[in-house]
C-alpha positions as CSV (number, residue, x, y, z in Angstrom):
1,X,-15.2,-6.5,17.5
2,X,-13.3,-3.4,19.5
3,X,-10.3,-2.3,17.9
4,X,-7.3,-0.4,18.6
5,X,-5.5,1.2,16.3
6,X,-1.4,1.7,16.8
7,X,-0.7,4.4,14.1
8,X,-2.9,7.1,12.3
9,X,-1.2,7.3,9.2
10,X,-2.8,7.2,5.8
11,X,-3.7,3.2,5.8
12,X,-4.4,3.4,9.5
13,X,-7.0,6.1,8.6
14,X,-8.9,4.3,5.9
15,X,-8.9,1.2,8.1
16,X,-9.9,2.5,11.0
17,X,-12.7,4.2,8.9
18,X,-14.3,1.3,6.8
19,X,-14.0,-0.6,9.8
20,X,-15.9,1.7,12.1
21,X,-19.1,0.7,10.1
22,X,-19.5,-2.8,11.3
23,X,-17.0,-2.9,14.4
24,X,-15.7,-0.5,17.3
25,X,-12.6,1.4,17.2
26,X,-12.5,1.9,21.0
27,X,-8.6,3.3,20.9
28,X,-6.3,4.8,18.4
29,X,-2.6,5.5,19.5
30,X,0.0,8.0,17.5
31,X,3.0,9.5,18.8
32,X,1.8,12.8,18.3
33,X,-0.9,14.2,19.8
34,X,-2.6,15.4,17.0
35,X,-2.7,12.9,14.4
36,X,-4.1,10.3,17.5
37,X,-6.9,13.1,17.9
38,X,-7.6,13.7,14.6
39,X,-8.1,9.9,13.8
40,X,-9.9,9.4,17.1
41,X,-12.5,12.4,16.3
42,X,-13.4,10.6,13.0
43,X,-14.4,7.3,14.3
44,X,-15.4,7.9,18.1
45,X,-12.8,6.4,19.7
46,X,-10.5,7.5,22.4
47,X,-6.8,9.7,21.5
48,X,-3.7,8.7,23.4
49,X,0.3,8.9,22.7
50,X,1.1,6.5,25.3
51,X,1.6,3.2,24.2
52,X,1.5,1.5,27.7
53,X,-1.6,3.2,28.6
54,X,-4.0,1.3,25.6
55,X,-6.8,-0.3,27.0
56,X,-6.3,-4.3,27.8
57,X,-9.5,-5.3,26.7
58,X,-9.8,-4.9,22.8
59,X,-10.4,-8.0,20.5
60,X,-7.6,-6.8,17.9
61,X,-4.7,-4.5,17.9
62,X,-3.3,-2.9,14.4
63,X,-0.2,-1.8,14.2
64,X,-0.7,0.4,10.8
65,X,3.6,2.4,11.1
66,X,6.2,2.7,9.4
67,X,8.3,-0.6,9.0
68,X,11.1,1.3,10.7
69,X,9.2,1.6,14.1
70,X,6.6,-1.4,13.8
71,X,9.3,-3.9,15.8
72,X,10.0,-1.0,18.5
73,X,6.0,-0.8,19.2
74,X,5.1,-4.5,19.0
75,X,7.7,-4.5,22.3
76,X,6.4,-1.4,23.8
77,X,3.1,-2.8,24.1
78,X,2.0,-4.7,27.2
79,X,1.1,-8.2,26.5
80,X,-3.2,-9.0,26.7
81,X,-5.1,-11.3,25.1
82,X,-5.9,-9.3,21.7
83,X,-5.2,-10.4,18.3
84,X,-1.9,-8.5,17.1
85,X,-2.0,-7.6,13.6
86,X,0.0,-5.3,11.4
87,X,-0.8,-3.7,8.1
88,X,2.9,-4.1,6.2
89,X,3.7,-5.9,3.2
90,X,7.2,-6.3,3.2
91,X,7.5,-7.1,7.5
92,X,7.0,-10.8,8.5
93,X,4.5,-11.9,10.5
94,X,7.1,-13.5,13.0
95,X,7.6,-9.8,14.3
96,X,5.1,-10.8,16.8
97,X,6.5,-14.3,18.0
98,X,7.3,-13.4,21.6
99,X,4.9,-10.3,22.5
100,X,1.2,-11.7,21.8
101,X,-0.1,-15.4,21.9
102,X,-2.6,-14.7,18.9
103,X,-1.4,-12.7,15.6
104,X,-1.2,-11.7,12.1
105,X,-1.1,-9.8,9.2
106,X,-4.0,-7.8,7.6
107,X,-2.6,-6.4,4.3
108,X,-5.0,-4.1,2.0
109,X,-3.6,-4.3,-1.5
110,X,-4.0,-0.6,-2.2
111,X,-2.6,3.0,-2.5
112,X,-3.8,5.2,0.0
113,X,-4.0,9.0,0.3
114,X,-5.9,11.0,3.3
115,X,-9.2,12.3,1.6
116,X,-9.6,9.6,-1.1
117,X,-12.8,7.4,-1.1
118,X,-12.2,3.5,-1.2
119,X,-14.7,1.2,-2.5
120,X,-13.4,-1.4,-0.2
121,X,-15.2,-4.6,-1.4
122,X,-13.1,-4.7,-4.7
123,X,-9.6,-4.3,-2.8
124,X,-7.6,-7.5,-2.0
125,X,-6.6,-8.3,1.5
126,X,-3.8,-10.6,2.0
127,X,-4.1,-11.8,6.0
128,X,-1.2,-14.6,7.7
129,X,-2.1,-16.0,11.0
130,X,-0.7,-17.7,14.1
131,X,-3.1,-20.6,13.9
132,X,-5.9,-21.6,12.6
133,X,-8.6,-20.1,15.2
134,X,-7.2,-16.7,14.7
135,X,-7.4,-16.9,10.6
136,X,-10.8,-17.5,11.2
137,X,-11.0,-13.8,13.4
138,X,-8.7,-12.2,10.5
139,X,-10.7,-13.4,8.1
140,X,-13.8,-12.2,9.6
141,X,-12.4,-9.0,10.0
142,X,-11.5,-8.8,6.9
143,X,-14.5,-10.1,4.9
144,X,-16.3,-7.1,6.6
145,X,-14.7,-4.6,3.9
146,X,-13.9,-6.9,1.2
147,X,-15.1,-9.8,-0.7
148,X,-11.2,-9.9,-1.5
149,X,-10.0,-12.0,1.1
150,X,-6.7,-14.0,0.5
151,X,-5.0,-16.0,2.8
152,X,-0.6,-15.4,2.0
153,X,2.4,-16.3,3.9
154,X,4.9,-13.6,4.6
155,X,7.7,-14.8,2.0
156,X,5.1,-14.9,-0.6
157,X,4.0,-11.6,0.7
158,X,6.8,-9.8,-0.2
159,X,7.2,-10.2,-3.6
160,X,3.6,-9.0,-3.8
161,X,4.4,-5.5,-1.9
162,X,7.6,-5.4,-4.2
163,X,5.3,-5.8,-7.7
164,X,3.2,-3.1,-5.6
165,X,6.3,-0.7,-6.1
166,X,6.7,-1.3,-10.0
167,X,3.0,-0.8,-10.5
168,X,1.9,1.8,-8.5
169,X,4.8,3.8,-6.7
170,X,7.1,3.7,-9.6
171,X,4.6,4.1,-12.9
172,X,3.4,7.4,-10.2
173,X,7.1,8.8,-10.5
174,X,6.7,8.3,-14.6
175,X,3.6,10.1,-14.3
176,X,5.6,13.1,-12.5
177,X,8.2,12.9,-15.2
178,X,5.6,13.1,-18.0
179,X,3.8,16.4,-16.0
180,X,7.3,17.9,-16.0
181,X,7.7,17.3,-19.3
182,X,4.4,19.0,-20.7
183,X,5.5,22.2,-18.4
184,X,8.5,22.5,-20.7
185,X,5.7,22.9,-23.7
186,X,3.1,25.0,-21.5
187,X,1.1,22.3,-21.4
188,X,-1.3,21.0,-18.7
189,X,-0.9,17.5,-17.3
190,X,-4.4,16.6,-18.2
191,X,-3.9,16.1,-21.9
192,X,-2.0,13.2,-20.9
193,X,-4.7,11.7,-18.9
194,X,-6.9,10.1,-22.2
195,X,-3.7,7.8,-22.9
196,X,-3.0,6.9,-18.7
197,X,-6.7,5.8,-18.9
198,X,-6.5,3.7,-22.5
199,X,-3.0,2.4,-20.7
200,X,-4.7,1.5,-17.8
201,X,-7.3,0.1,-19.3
202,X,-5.6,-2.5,-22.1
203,X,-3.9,-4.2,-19.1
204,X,-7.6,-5.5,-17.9
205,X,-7.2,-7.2,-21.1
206,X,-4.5,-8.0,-22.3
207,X,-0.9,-9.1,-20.6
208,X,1.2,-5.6,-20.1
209,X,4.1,-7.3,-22.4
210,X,0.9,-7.5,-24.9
211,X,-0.3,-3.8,-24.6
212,X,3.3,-2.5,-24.9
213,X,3.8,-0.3,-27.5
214,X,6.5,2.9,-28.1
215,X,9.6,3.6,-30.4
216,X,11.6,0.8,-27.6
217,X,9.7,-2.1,-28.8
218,X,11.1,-1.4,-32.0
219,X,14.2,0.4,-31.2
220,X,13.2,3.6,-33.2
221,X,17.0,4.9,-32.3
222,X,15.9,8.3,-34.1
223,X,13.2,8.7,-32.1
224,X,14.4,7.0,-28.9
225,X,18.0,9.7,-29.6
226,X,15.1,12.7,-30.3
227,X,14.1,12.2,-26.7
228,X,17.6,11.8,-25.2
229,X,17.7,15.5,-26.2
230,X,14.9,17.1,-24.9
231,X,16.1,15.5,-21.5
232,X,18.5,18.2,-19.0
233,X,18.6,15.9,-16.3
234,X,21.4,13.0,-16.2
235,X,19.8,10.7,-13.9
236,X,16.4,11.3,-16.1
237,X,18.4,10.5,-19.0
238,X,19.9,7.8,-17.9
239,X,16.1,6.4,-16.6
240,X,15.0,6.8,-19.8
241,X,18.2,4.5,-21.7
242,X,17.8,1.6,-19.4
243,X,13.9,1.7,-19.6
244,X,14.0,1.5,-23.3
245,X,16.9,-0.9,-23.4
246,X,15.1,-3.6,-21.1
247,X,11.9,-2.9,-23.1
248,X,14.0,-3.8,-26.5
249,X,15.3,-6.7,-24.6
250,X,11.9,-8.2,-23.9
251,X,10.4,-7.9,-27.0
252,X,13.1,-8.1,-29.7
253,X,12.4,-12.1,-29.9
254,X,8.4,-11.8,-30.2
């Protein structure tokens, strides 16, 4: 299939770059010059920043922005008789109704950072379509990275990007806390890492209210007021209370 790619952000990137092995990126567009060449260079296609000049003759479009300026793009771009997808999990489909006759969603269940490696076979992808003929082209598409493939309507969707938040986005802010923490003690984050992994890996096991463990289960107050403490920041402190009380809360009738 020839592809276009409308954005060359981080997801945009790895898309357009697992993609490239069994398709055609032909196009890739960005608002700035550079991030449209720099994405362009790695997969062979062509660089532009002008919406209105992308080629009419690709089989699917992917709008890979920010939520904030995915509606604003879908209506710059002229209509043609490409498959529209976009790549957000919290954005319904129905963006499209009105500007394409065929569309979708292609959601990759993942975190992505420029320079990472993704073994894409193992990584869910959540697609939507307009009909029934154009699942079947999604699906394709999607089959070609991953044996992951999940079909997932947009209200459903959302709750999936929002549990997305708690377990990756949020448990990555903890993980900034925790290296803070170990500066106040000279330490280096890396001493933590033995535990993220055992964490990680009891949850591929057992249920996360299973694996929990920690002085909140319990309510260990002296511990739990111990840590208060050590603790300068308010808001930090505060984090800390409500996280421990809603952990108490779960458990204190197991």
């Amino acid at each position: 299939m020839k592809i276009i790619f409308v954005g060359a952000g981080n997801v945009a990137t790895h898309l357009a770059r697992g993609l490239s092995d069994n398709h055609q990126v032909v196009q890739v567009y960005s608002r700035t010059v550079e991030s449209a060449e720099a994405l362009a260079s790695l997969v062979g296609a062509e660089a532009t920043t002008d919406i209105k000049a992308l080629r009419a003759d690709a089989d699917i479009y992917i709008f890979s922005v920010k939520d904030a300026v995915l509606q604003e793009l879908i209506a710059s771009l002229p209509k043609n008789g490409g498959i529209w997808l976009h790549t957000a999990g919290s954005m319904p489909m129905a963006l499209f109704e009105g500007y394409a006759e065929r569309y979708g969603v292609l959601y990759p269940f993942q975190t992505f950072t420029k320079g990472r490696s993704m073994e894409w076979k193992d990584i869910p992808f959540f697609i939507e379509a307009s009909d029934r003929d154009t699942y079947n082209k999604i699906n394709e598409l999607a089959s070609s990275l991953s044996e992951k493939v999940i079909e997932l309507s947009s209200d459903k969707r959302k709750y999936l990007h929002l549990t997305g938040v708690f377990a990756c986005n949020f448990v990555n802010y903890m993980y900034t806390l925790s290296e803070e923490t170990l500066q106040e003690a000279g330490l280096p984050f890396d001493v933590v890492l033995p535990l993220i992994d055992e964490t990680c890996a009891k949850v591929h096991a057992l249920s996360p209210a299973d694996a929990q463990t920690g002085p909140a289960v319990r309510f260990d107050e002296n511990v739990i007021d111990k840590h208060l403490s050590l603790i300068s920041d308010a808001k930090t402190k505060e984090l800390y209370r409500l996280i421990s009380d809603k952990i108490y809360e779960t458990h204190k009738n197991k």
